[in-house]
N, C-alpha and C positions, 0 to 999 in steps of 0.2 A: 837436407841435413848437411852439417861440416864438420868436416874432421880437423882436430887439429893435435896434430905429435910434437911432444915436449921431451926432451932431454935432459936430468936432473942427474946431476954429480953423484949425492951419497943418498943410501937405502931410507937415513930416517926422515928426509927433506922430500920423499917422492913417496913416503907411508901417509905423513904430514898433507899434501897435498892432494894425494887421494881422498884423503878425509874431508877435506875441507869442499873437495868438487861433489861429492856423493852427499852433501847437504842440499845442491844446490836441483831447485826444482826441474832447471828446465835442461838438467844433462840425462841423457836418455841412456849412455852405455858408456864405460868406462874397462878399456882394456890394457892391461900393464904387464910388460913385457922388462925382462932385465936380463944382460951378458952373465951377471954374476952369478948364473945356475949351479955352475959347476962349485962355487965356495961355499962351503961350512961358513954360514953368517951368526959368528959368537957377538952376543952383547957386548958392546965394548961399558968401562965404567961399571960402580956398584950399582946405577940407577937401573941399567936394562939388564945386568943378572938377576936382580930383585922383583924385575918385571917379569922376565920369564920364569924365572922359578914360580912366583904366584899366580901368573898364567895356566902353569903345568897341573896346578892343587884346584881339585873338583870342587866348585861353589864351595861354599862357606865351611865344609869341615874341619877347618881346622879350630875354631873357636865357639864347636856348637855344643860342648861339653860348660860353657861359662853362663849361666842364665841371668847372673847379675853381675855385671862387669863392675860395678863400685866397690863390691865385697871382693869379689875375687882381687883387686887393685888391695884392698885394703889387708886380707889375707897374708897379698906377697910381700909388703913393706913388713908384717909385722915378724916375718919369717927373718929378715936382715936383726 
């Protein structure tokens, strides 16, 4: 076995590269370690508010009340 430790700048560039090594067949363990424990890591940007906030919401309830998404579409335009 080898080991090899990499040191990556920001949180999303070392999420990013985890993902991409845990595709990979022949890595056996993957362990990831960061200084930044102690920080409150807020989304920066609408993109990763938007992520986490939809992360935070249980499967799909939010849109399980819609059974035909064309009508419901069609409904709201008619309501303008």
């Amino acid at each position: 076995m080898t080991t090899i430790t990499i040191h990556i700048d920001k949180k999303e560039n070392a999420e990013l590269l985890e993902k991409m090594l845990r595709e990979l067949s022949f890595i056996e363990e993957i362990e990831v370690s960061s200084n930044d424990d102690a920080k409150v890591n807020e989304p920066r940007g609408s993109y990763g508010r938007l992520k986490k906030s939809l992360e935070q919401i249980e499967g799909n309830s939010i849109f399980n009340e819609i059974s035909d998404p064309s009508d419901w579409q069609r409904n709201l335009r008619n309501e303008w």
